[in-house]
VOSE-176197 format. One line per field, with one value per residue (C-alpha): residue number from 1; x, z negated, y. Coordinates in steps of 0.05 Angstrom, whole numbers, m for minus. Layout:
BEGIN
seq: (NUM  ...)
x: (X  ...)
z: (Z  ...)
y: (Y  ...)
END
This chain:
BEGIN
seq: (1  2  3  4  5  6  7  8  9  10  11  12  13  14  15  16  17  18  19  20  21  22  23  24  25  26  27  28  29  30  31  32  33  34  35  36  37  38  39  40  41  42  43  44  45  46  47  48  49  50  51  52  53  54  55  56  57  58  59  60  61  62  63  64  65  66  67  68  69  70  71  72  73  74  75  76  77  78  79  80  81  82  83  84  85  86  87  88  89  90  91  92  93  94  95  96  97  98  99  100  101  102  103  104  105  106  107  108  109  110  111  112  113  114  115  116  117  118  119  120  121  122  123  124  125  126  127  128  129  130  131  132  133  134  135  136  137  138  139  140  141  142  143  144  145  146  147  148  149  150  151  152  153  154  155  156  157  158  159  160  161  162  163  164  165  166  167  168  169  170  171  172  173  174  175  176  177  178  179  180  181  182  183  184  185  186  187  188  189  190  191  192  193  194  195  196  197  198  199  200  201  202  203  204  205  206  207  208  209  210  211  212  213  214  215  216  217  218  219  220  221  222  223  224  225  226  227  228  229  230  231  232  233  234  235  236  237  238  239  240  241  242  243  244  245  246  247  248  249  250  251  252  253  254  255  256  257  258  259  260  261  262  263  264  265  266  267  268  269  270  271  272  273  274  275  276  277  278  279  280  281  282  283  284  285  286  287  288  289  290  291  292  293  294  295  296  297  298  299  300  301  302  303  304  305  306  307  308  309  310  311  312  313  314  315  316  317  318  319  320  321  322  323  324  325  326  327  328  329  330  331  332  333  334  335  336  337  338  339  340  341  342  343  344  345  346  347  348  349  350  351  352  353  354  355  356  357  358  359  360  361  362  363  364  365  366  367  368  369  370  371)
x: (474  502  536  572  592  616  667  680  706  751  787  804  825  873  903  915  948  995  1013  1032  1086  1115  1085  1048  1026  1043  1021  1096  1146  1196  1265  1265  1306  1380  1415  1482  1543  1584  1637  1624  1669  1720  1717  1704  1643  1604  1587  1536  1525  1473  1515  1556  1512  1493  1535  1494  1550  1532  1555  1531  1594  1619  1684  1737  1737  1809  1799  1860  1903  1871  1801  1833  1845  1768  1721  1705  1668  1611  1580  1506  1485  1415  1378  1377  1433  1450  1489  1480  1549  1541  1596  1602  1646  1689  1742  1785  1842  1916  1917  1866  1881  1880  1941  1983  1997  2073  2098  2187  2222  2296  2356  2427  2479  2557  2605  2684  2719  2787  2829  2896  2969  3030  3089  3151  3212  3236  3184  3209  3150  3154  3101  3092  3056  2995  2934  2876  2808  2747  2695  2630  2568  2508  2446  2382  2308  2244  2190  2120  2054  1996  2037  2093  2161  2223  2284  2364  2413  2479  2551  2616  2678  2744  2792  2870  2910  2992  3047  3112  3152  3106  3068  3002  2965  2887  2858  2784  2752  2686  2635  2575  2504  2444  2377  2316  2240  2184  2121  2076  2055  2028  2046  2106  2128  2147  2180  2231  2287  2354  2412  2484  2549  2609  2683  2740  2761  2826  2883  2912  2983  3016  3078  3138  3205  3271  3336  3360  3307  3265  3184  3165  3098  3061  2992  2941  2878  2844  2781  2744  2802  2759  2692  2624  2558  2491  2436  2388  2315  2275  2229  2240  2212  2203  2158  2183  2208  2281  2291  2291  2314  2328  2335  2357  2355  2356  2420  2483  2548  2595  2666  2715  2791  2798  2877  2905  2966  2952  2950  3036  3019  2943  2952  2878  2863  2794  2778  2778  2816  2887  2878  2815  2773  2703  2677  2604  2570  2501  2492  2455  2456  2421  2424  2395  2390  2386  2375  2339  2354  2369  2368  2356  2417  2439  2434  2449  2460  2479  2484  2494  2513  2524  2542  2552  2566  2526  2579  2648  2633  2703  2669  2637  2635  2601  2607  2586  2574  2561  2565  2541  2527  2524  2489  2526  2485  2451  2521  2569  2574  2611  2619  2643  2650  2672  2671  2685  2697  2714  2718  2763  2782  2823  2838  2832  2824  2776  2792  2765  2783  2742  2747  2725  2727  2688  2668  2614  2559  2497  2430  2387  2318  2250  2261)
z: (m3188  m3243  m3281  m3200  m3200  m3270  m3259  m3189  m3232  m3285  m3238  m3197  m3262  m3295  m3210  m3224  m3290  m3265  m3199  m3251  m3290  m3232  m3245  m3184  m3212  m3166  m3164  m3142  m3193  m3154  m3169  m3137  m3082  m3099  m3056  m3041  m3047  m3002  m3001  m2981  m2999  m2958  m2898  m2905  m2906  m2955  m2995  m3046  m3099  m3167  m3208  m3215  m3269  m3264  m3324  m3336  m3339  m3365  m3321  m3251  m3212  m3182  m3216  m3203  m3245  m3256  m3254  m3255  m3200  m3181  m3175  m3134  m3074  m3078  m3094  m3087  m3138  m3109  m3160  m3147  m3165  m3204  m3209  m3283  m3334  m3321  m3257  m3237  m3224  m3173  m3160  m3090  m3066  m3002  m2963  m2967  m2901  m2936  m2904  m2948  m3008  m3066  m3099  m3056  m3101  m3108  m3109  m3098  m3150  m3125  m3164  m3141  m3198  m3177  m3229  m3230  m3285  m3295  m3357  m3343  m3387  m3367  m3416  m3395  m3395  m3460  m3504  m3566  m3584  m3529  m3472  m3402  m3358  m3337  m3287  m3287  m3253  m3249  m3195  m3216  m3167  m3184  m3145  m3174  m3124  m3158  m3125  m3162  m3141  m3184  m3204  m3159  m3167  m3137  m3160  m3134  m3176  m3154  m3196  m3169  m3204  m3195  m3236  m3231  m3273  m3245  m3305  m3291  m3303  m3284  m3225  m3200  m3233  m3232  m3291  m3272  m3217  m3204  m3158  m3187  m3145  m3170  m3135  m3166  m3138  m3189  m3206  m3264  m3302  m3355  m3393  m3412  m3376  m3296  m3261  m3214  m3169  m3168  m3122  m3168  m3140  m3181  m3156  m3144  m3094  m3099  m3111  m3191  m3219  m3286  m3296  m3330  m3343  m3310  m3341  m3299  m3326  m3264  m3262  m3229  m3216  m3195  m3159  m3203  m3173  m3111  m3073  m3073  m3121  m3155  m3133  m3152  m3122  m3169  m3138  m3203  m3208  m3280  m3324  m3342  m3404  m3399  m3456  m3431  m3371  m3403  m3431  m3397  m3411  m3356  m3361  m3300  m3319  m3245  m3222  m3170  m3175  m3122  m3150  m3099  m3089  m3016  m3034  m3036  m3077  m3128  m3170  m3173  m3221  m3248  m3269  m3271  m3211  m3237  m3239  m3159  m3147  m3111  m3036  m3034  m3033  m3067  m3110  m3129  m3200  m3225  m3286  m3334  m3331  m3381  m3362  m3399  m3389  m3436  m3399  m3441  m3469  m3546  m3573  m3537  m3475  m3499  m3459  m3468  m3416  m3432  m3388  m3418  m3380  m3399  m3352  m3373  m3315  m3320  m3295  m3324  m3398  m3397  m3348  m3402  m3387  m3427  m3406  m3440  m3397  m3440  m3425  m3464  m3430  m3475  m3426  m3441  m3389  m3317  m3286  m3346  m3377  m3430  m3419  m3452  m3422  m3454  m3432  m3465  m3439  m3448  m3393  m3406  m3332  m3341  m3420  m3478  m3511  m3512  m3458  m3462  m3442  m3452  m3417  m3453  m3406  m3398  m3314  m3272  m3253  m3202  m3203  m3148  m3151  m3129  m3063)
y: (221  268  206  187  267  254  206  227  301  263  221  286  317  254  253  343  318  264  309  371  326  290  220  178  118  59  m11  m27  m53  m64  m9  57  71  111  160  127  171  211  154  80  28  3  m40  m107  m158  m159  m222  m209  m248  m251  m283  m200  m164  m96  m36  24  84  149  199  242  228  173  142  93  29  m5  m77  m137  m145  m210  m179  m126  m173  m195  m147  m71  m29  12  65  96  161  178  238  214  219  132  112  34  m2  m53  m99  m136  m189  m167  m187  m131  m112  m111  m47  m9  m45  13  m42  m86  m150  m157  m220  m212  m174  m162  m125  m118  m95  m74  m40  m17  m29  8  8  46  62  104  117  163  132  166  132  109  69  29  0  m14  21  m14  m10  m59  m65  m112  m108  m146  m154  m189  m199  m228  m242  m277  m298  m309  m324  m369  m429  m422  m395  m387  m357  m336  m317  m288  m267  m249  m232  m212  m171  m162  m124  m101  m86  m60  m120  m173  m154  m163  m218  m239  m233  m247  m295  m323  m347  m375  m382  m407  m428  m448  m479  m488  m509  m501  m564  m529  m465  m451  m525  m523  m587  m552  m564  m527  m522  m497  m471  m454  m425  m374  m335  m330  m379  m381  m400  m418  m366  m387  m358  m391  m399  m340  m299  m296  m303  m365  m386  m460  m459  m490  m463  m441  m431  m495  m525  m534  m528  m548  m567  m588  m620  m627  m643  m632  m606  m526  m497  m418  m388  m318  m279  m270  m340  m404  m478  m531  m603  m639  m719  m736  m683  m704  m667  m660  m636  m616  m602  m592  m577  m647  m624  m592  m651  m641  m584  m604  m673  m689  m667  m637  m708  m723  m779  m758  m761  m747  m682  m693  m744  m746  m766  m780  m742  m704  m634  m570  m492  m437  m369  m313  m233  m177  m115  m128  m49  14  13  m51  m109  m181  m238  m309  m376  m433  m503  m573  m628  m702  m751  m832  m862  m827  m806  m772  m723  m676  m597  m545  m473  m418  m340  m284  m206  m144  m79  m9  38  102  146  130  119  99  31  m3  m80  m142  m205  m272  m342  m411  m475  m545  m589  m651  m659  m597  m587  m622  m562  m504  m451  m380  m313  m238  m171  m102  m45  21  30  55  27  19  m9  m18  m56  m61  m54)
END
C-alpha cells in the first residue's frame, strides 16, 4: 500500500510542476488553434490548395505583402497572429470581385499631345538692313492608345500637321501638312517576335501649289497637291520584331497599297500622276512594305521620335518610296517646348530626287495621358 501511495504522490507532484510553467502535456500532435485577426480577407471563395507553403514572419501585427500584379487578380494574403514572437503566412486562392481589388490591372495606355508653334518678324519701314515682316505658325496634334494584355496587343497611332507661314510680299503659304494614321493588331510568337496586322493611312489636308513668277512680275501659282491627291491606304500582314517598348521593326511581305488621286487633273501640272494612271482615281499594288518606330527620351527633357517607311511594289519596281519622320523635343519647362522636325523622301512617282524639308520653332505645349 505505501509503494501505491508512493507513486500516487509523485504523479500529483510532476502534474503541480507542469500546471506552474504552463505546460499540459497532450497526446494530440496536431497544431494549436490561432486567434484570427480583426480583419478577414476580402470577399470571395475560397479555393485552398497544399501545393501554397506556409512563411514564418517575425512580427505581432498583421502586415500587407506586395505580390505581382498577376497574383493580385488570384489570390489574397491572410496573416495569423501568435501569442509567440512568429506569425504563420497562409496564402489562399480566391476569386477576387473587380470591385475590391487592392490593384485594378491596367491594360489601355492612352496619351494625346497638341503644341503651337509661332515664329514671328516685324521691321519698320526705315530699316536699312532690310527684311520682311513675317508671321508663321504650326499646330501639331498627336494621339497615341495601346492596348496590352498576355500575348495580345493592339496599338493606334495618330499625327496631324499643319503649318503656314504669311510674308509681306508673298502671302499666305503652307509650309507644313500631314495626315498620317496608323493601326496595329498583334500577337506574340515568341519574345521579342509578334506576327501582326496593320492598317496605314497617309495625306494632307489642304490643297498645295508650285509658285512661279510671270513676266509681269506677278505670283502665279499651279495646284500640285490636295487632300487625297495623293493619298494612301496599307493593308500589310507580317512578322514584328519589338525587343523594347520604344523600338519596333515591321515587315509586311504580304501588304496591298491603294494610292489615290481622286483629282483627275492634276496630272496637267504633276506629270506622274503619283503613279495612278490618268483617268482614273486609285490603283492598287502588291508589295513589300517595312516601318519602324523609334520614341524615347534620349537625355534628361530630350526626346526623340523617328518613323521610318519603305514601300517597294511586286508588280511596278519603279514604285519605290522611302520616308523618313524624325522630331526632337527640348522640354524647356512643363508648358514650353523647343522642336525640330525634318523629313526626307524619295518616291520616284513624284521626284527623281530626294525631297526634304525641316521646321525649328519654340511653342507651347500640352500633354495629357493616362486617362
Amino acid at each position: 500500500m505505501k509503494g501505491i501511495a508512493t507513486a500516487i504522490f509523485l504523479m500529483v507532484c510532476i502534474m503541480f510542476v507542469f500546471t506552474a510553467n504552463g505546460q499540459i502535456p497532450s497526446s494530440d500532435t496536431s497544431e494549436r488553434r490561432v486567434a484570427k485577426p480583426e480583419q478577414d480577407s476580402l470577399p470571395g471563395d475560397s479555393l485552398k490548395t497544399d501545393s501554397i507553403p506556409s512563411f514564418i514572419v517575425i512580427s505581432d501585427t498583421v502586415r500587407t505583402y506586395p505580390f505581382s500584379q498577376e497574383l493580385l487578380n488570384r489570390i489574397n494574403v491572410r496573416a495569423l497572429r501568435k501569442s509567440a514572437k512568429s506569425t504563420q503566412l497562409k496564402v489562399m486562392f480566391e476569386q477576387i470581385a473587380q470591385d475590391y481589388c487592392l490593384y485594378k490591372p491596367k491594360y489601355w495606355s492612352r496619351s494625346v499631345d497638341a503644341s503651337v508653334d509661332l515664329t514671328e518678324a516685324t521691321f519698320s519701314s526705315n530699316w536699312k538692313s532690310g527684311g520682311l515682316n513675317s508671321i508663321a505658325a504650326l499646330v501639331s496634334l498627336s494621339a497615341k492608345t495601346d492596348y496590352e494584355r498576355y500575348d495580345v496587343s493592339f496599338t493606334n497611332d495618330l499625327e496631324m500637321q499643319y503649318g503656314s507661314a504669311n510674308q509681306k510680299t508673298q502671302g499666305l503659304r503652307k509650309t507644313t501638312d500631314r495626315i498620317y494614321l496608323d493601326s496595329k493588331f498583334a500577337v506574340k510568337i515568341k519574345s521579342p517576335f509578334y506576327l501582326f496586322t496593320a492598317v496605314n493611312f497617309q495625306s494632307q489636308f489642304a490643297p498645295g501649289y508650285n509658285y512661279f513668277v510671270n513676266p509681269n512680275s506677278s505670283v502665279g501659282k499651279i495646284k500640285i497637291s490636295a487632300l487625297l491627291a495623293p493619298g494612301y491606304l496599307t493593308e500589310s500582314l507580317g512578322v514584328e520584331y519589338k525587343p523594347a517598348a520604344y523600338f519596333n521593326v515591321r515587315l509586311g511581305a504580304g501588304a496591298f497599297r491603294q494610292t489615290f488621286v481622286i483629282d483627275t487633273s492634276l496630272y496637267k501640272s504633276t506629270q506622274s500622276n503619283y503613279g495612278v494612271p490618268v483617268g482614273e482615281r486609285a490603283l492598287t499594288e502588291a508589295a513589300l512594305q517595312l516601318v519602324s518606330n523609334y520614341d524615347q527620351d534620349i537625355a534628361k527633357n530630350i526626346h526623340l521620335k523617328a518613323l521610318f517607311q519603305f514601300f517597294e511594289s511586286y508588280i511596278h519596281s519603279a514604285n519605290t518610296s522611302t520616308r523618313l519622320d524624325i522630331s526632337f523635343t527640348a522640354r524647356v519647362n512643363r508648358m514650353l517646348n523647343v522642336n525640330f522636325t525634318g523629313t526626307a523622301l524619295y518616291d520616284r512617282n513624284q521626284d527623281s530626287r530626294i525631297q526634304y524639308t525641316q521646321f525649328l520653332s519654340l511653342g507651347i505645349a500640352y500633354r495629357y495621358s493616362d486617362f
